[in-house]
TITIVO-783301 format. One record per residue: chain; z, x, y of N, C-alpha, C in turn; residue number from 1; residue in three letters. Coordinates in Angstrom, 2 decimals, padded with zeros to 5 digits, always signed. Each point is the difference from the previous one (the first is absolute). Layout:
BEGIN
@vopa = A&nw = Z&nu = X&nv = Y&caw = Z&cau = X&cav = Y&cw = Z&cu = X&cv = Y&marvo = NUM&lumtor = ala $
...
end
This chain:
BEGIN
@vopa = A&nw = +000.00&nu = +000.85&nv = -001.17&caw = +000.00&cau = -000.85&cav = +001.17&cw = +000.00&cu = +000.89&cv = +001.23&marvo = 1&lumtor = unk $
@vopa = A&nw = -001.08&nu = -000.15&nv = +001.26&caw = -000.03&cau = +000.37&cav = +001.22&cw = +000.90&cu = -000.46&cv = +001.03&marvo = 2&lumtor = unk $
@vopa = A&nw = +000.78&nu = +000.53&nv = +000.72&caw = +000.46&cau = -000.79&cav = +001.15&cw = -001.10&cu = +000.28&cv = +001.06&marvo = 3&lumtor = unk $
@vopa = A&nw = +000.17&nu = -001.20&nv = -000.06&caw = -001.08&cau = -000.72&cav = +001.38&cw = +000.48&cu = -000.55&cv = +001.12&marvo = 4&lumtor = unk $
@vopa = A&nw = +000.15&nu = +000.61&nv = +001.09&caw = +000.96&cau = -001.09&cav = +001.27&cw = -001.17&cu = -001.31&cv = +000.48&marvo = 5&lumtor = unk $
@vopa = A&nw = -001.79&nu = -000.22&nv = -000.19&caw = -000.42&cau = -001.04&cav = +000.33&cw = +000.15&cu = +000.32&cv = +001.41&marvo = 6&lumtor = unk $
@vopa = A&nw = -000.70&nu = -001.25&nv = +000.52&caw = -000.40&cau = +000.28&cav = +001.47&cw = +001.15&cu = -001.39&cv = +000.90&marvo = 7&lumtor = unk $
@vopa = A&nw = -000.28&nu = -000.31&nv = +001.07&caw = +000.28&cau = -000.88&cav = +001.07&cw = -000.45&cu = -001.36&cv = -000.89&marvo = 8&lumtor = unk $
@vopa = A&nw = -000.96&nu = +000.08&nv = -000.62&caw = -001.00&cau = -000.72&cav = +000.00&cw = +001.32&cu = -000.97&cv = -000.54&marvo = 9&lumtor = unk $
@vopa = A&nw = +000.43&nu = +000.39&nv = -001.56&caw = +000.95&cau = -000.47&cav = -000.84&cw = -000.59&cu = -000.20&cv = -001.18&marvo = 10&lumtor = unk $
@vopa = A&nw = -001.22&nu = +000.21&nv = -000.32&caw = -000.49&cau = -000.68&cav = -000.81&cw = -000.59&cu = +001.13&cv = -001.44&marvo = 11&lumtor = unk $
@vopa = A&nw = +001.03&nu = +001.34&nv = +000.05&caw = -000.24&cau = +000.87&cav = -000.93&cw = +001.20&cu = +000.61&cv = -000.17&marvo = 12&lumtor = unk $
@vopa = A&nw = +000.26&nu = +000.56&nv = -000.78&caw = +001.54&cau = +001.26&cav = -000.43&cw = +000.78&cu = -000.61&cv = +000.38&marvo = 13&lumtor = unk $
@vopa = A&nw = +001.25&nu = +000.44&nv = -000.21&caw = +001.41&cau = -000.37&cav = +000.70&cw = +000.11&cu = -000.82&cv = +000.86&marvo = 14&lumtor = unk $
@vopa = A&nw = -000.83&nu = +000.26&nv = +001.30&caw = +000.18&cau = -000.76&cav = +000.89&cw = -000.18&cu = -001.20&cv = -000.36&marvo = 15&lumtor = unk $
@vopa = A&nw = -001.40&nu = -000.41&nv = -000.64&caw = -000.14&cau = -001.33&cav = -000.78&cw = +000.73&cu = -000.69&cv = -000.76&marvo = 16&lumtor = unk $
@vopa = A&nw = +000.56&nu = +001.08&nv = -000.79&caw = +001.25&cau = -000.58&cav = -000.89&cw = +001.13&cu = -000.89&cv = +000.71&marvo = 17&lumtor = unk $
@vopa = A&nw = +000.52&nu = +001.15&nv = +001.01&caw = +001.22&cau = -000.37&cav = +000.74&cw = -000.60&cu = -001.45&cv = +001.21&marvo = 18&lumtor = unk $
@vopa = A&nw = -000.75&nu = +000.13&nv = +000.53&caw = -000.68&cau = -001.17&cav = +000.69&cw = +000.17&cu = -001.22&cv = -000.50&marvo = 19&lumtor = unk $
@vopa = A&nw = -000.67&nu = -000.01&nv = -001.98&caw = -000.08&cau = -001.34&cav = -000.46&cw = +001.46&cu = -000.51&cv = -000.39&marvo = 20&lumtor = unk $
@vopa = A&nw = +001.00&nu = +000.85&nv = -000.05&caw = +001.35&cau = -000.24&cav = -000.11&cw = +000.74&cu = -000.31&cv = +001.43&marvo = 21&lumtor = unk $
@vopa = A&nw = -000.65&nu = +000.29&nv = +000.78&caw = +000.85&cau = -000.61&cav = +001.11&cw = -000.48&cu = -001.64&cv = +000.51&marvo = 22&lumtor = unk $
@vopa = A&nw = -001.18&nu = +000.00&nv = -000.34&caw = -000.93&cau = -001.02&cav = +000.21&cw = +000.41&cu = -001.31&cv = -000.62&marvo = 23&lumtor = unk $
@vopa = A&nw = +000.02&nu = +000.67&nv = -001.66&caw = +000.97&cau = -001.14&cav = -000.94&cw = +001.18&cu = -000.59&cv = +000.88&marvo = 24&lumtor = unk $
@vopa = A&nw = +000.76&nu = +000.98&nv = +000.06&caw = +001.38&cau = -000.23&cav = +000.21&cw = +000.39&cu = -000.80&cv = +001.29&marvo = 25&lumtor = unk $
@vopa = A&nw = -000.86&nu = +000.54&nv = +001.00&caw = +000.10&cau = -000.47&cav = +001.05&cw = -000.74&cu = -001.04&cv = +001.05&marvo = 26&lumtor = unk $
@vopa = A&nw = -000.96&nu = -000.64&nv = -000.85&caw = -000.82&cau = -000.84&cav = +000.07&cw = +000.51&cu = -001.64&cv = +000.43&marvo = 27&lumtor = unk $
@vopa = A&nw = +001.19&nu = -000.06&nv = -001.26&caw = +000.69&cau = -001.51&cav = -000.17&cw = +000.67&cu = -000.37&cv = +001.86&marvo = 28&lumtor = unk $
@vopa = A&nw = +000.08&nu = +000.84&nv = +000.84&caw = +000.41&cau = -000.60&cav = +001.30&cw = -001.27&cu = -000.46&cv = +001.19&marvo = 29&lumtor = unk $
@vopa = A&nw = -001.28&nu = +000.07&nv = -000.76&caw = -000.55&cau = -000.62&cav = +001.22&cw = -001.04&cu = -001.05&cv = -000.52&marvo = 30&lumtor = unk $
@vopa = A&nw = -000.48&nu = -001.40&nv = +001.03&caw = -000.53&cau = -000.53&cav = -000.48&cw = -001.36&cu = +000.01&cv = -001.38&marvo = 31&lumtor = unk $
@vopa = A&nw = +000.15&nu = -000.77&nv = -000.70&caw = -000.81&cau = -000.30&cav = -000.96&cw = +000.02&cu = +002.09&cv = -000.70&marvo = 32&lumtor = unk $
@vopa = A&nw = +000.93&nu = +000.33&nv = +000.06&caw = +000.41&cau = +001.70&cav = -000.73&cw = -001.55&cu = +000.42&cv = +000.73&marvo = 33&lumtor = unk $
@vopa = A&nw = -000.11&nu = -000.20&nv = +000.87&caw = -001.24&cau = +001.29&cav = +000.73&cw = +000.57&cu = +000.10&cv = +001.01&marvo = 34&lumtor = unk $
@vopa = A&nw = +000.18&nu = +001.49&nv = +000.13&caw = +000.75&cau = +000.75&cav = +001.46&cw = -001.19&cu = +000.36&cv = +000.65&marvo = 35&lumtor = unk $
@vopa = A&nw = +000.24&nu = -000.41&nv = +001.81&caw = -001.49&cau = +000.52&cav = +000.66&cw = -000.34&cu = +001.96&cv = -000.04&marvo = 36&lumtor = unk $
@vopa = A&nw = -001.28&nu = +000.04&nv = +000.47&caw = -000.46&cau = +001.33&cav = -000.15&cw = +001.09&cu = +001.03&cv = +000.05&marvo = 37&lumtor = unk $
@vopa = A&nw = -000.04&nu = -000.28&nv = +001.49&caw = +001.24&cau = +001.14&cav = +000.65&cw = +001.29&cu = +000.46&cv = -001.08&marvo = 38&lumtor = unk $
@vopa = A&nw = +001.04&nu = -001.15&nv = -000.42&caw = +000.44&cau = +000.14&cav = -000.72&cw = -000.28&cu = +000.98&cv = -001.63&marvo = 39&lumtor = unk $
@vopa = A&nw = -001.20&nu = -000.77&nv = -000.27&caw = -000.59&cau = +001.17&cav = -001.28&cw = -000.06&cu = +001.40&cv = +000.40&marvo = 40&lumtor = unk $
@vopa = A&nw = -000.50&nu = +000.11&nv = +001.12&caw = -000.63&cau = +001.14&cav = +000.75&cw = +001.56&cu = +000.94&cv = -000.33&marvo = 41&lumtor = unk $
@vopa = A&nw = +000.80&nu = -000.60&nv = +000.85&caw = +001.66&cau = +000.54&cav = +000.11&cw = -000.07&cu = +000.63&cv = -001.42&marvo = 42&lumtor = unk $
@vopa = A&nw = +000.16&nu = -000.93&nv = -000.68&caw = -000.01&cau = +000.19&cav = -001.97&cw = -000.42&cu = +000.91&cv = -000.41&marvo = 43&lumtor = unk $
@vopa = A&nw = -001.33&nu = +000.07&nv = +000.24&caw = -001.34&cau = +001.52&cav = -000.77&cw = +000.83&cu = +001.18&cv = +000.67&marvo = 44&lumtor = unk $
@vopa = A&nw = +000.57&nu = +000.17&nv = +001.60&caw = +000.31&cau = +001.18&cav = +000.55&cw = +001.54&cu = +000.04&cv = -000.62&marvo = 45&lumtor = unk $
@vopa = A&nw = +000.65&nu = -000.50&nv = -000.34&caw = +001.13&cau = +000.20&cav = -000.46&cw = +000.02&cu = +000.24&cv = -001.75&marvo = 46&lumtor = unk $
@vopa = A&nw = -000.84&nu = -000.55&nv = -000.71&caw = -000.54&cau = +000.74&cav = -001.17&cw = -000.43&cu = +001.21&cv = -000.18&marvo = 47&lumtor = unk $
@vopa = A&nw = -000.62&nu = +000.61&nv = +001.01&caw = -001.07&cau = +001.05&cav = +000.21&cw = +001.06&cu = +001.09&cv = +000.21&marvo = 48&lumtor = unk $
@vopa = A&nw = +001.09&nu = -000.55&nv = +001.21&caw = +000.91&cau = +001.17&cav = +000.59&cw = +000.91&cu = +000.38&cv = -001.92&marvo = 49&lumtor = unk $
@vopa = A&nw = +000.31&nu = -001.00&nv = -000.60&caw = +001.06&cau = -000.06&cav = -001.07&cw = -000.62&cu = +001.01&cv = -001.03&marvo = 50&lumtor = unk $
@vopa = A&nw = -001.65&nu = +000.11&nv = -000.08&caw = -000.81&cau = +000.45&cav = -001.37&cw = +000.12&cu = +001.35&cv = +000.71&marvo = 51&lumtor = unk $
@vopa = A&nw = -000.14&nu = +000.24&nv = +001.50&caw = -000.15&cau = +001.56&cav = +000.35&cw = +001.17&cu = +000.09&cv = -000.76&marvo = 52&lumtor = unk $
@vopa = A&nw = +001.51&nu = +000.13&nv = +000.47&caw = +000.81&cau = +000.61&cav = +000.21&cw = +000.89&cu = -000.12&cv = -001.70&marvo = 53&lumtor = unk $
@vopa = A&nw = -000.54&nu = -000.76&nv = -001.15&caw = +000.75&cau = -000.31&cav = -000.99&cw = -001.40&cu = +001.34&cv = -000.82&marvo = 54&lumtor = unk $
@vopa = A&nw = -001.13&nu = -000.22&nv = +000.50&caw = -000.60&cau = +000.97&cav = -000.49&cw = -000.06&cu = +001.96&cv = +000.07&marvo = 55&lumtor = unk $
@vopa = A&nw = +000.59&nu = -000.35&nv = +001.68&caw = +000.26&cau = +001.45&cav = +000.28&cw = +001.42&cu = +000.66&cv = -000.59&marvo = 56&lumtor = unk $
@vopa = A&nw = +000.76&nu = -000.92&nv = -000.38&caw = +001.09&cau = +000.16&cav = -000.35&cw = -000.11&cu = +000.53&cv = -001.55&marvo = 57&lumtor = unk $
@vopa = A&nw = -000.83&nu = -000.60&nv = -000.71&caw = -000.36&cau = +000.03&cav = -001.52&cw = -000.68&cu = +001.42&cv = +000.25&marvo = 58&lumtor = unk $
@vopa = A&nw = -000.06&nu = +000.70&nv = +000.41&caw = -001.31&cau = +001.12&cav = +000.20&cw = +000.69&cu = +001.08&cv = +000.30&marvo = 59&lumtor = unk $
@vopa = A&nw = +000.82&nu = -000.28&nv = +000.74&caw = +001.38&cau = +000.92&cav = +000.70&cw = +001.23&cu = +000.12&cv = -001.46&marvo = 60&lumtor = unk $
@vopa = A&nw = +000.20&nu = -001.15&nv = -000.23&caw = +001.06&cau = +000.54&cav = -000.73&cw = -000.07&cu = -000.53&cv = -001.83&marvo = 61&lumtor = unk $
@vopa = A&nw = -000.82&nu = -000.47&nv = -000.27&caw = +000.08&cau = -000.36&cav = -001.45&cw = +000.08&cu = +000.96&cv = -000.93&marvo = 62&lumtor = unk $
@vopa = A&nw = +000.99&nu = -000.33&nv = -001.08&caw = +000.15&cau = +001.11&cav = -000.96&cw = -000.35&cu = -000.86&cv = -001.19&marvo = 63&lumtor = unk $
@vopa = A&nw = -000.50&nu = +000.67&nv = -000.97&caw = -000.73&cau = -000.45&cav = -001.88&cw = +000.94&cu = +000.65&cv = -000.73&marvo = 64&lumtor = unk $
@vopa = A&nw = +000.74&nu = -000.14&nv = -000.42&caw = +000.99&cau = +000.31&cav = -001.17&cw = -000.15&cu = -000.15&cv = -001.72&marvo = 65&lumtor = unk $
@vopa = A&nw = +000.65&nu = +000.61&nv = -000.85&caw = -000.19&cau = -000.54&cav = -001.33&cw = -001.40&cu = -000.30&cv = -000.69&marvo = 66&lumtor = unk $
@vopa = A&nw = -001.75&nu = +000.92&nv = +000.55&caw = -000.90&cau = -000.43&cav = -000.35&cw = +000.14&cu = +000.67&cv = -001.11&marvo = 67&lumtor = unk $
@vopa = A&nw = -000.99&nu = -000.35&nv = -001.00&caw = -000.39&cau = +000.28&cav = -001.41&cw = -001.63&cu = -000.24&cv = +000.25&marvo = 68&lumtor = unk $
@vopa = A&nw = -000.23&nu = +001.20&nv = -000.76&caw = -001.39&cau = -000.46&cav = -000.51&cw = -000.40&cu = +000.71&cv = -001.49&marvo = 69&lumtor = unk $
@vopa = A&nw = -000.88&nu = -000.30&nv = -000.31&caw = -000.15&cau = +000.63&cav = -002.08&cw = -001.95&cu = +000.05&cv = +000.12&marvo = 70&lumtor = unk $
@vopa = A&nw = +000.01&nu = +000.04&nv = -001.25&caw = -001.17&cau = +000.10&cav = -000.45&cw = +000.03&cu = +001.25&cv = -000.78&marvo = 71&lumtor = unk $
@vopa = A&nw = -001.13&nu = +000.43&nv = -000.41&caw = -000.60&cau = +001.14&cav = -001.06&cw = -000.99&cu = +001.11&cv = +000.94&marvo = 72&lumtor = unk $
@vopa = A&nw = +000.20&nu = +001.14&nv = -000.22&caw = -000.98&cau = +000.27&cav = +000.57&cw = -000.72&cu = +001.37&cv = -000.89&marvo = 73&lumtor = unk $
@vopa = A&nw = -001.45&nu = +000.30&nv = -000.19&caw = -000.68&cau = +000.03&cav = -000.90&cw = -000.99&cu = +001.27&cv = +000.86&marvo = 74&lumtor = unk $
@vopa = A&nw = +000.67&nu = +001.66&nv = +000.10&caw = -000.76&cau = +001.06&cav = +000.30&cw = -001.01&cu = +000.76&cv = -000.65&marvo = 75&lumtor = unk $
@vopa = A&nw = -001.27&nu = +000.12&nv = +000.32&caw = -000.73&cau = +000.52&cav = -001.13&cw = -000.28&cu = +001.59&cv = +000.95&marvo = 76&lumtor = unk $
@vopa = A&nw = +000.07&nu = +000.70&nv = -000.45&caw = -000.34&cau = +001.16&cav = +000.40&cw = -001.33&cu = +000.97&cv = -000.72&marvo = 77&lumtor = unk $
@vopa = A&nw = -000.99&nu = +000.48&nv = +000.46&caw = -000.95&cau = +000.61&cav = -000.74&cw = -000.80&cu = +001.20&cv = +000.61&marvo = 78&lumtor = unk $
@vopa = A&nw = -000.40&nu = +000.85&nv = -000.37&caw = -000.80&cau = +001.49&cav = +000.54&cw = -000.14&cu = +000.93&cv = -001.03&marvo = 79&lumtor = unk $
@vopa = A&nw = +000.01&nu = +001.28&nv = +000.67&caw = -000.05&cau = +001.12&cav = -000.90&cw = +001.23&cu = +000.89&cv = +000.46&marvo = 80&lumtor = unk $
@vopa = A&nw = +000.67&nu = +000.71&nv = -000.98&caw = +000.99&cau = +000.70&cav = -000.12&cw = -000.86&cu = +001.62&cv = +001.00&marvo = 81&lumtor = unk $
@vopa = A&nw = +000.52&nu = +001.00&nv = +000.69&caw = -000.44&cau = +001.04&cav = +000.19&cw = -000.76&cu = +000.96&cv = -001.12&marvo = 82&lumtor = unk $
@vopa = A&nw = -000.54&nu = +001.00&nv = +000.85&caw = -000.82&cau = +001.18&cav = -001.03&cw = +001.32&cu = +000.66&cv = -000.80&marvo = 83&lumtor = unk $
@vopa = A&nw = -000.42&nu = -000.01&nv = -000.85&caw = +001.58&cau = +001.18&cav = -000.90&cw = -000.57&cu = +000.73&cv = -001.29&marvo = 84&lumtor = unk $
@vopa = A&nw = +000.29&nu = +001.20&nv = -000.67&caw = -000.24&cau = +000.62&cav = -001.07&cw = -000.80&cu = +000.66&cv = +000.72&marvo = 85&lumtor = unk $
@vopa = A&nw = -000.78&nu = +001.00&nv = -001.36&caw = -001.10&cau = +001.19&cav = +000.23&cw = -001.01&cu = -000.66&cv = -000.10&marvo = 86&lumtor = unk $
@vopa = A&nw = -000.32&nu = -001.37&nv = -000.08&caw = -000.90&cau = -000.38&cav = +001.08&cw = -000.34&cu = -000.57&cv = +000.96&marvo = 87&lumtor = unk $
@vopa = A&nw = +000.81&nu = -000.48&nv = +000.49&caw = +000.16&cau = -000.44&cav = +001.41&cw = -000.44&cu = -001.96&cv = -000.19&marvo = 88&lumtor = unk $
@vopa = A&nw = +000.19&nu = -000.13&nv = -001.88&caw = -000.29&cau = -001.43&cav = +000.06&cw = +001.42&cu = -000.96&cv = +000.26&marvo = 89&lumtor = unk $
@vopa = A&nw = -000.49&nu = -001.49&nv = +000.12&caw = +000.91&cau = -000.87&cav = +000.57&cw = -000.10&cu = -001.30&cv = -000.72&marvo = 90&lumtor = unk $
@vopa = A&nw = +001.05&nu = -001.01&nv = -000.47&caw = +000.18&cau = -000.85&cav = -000.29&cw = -000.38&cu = -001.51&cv = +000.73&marvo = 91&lumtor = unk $
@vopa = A&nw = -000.49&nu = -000.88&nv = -000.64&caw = -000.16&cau = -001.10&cav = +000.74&cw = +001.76&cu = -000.68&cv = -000.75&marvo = 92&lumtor = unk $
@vopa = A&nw = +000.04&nu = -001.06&nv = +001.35&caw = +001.74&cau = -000.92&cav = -000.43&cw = -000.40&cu = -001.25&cv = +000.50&marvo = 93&lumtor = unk $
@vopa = A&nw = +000.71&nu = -000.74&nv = -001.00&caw = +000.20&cau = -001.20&cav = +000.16&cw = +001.33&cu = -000.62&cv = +000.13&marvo = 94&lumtor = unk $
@vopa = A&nw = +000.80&nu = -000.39&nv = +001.22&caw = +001.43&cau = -000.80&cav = -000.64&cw = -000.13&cu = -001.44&cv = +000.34&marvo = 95&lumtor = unk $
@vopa = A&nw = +000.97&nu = -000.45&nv = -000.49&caw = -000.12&cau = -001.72&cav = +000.38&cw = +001.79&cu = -000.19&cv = +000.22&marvo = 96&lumtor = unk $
@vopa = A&nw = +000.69&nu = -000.10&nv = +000.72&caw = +001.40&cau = -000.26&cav = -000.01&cw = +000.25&cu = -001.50&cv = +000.10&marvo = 97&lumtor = unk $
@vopa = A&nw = +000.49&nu = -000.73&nv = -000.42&caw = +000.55&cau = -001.22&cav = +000.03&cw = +001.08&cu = -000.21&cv = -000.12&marvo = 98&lumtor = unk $
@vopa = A&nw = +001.12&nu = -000.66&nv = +000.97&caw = +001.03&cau = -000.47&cav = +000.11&cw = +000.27&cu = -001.50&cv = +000.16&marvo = 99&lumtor = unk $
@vopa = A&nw = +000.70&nu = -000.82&nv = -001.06&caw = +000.03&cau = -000.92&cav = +000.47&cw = +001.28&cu = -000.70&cv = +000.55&marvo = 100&lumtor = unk $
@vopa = A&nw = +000.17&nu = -001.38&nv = +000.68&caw = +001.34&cau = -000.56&cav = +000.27&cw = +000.96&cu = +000.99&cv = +000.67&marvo = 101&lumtor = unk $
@vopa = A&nw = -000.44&nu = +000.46&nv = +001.05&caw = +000.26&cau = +000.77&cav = +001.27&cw = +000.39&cu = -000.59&cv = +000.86&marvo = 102&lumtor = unk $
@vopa = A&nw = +001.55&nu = +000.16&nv = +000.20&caw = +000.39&cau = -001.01&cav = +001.45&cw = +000.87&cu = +001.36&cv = +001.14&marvo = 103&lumtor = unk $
@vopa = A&nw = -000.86&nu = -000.57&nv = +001.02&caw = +000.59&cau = +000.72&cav = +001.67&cw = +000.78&cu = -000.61&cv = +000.66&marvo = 104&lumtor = unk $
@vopa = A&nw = +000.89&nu = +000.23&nv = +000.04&caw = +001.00&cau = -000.55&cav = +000.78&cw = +000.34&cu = +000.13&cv = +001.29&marvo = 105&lumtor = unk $
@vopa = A&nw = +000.40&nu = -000.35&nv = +000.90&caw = +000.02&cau = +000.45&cav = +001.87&cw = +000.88&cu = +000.88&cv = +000.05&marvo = 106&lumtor = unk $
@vopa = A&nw = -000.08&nu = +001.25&nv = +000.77&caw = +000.64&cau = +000.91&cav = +000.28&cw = +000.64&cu = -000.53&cv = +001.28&marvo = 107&lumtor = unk $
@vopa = A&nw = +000.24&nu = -000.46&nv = +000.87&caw = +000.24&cau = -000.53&cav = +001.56&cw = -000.64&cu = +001.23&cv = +000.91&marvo = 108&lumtor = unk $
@vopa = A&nw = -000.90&nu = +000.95&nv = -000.54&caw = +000.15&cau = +000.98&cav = +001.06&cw = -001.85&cu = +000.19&cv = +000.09&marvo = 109&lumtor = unk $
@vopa = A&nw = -000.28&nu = -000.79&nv = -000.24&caw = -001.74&cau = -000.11&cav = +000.20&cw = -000.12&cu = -000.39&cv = +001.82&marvo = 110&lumtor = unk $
@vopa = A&nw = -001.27&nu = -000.13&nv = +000.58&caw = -000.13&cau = -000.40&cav = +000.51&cw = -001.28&cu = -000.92&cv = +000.72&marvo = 111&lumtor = unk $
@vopa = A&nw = -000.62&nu = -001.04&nv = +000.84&caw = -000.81&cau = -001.29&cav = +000.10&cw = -000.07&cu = -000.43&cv = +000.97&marvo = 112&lumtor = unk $
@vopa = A&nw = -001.20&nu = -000.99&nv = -000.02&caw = +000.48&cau = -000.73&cav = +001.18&cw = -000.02&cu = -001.31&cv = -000.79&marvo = 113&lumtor = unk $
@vopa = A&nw = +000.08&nu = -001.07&nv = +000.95&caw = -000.25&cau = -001.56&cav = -000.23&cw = -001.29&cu = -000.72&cv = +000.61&marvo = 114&lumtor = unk $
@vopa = A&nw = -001.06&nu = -000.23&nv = -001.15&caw = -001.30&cau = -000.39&cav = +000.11&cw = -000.06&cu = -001.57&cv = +001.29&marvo = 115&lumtor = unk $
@vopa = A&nw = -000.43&nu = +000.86&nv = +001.16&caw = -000.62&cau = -000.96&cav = +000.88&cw = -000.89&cu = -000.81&cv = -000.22&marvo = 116&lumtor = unk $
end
């Protein structure tokens, strides 16, 4: 998942999110639940200000703890060995290493950012 702060507009990322939740919520006080423009208008900029600052915040300080990840992983290595002996001949190699059910665990001391 991207954090997305969305525009003014309201109608993408966060901002959108947070918009259609205020919208819900706050709808039931005006006639027939449609609030005039202005009012919405208020809404989208007060969504918009909430997605900057809950987003800049996530970016600034979020920490990932306790990840795991696994899988197998499957090295093949291949060439020729150097010249060696009295005659200067050389070996061709083949390896194949396979390990399977390999789990990494989080060190806390990596470091990232958080996908905009």
């Amino acid at each position: 998942m991207t954090l997305k702060i969305g525009t003014l507009a309201a109608n993408d990322g966060m901002t959108g999110a947070v918009y259609d939740a205020l919208y819900t919520h706050l709808k039931d006080g005006f006639p027939d639940e449609n609030p005039p423009p202005d009012v919405c208008d208020s809404w989208k900029k007060i969504a918009y200000a909430v997605s900057q600052g809950v987003i800049k915040h996530l970016e600034e300080n979020l920490e990932i703890i306790q990840v795991k990840t696994g899988g197998s992983i499957n090295a093949a290595v291949s060439g020729s060995t150097g010249g060696g002996g009295g005659d200067n001949h050389t070996h061709s190699i083949g390896l194949n290493a396979v390990q399977n059910s390999i789990v990494f665990s989080q060190t806390g001391d990596g470091t990232g950012v958080v996908k905009k």
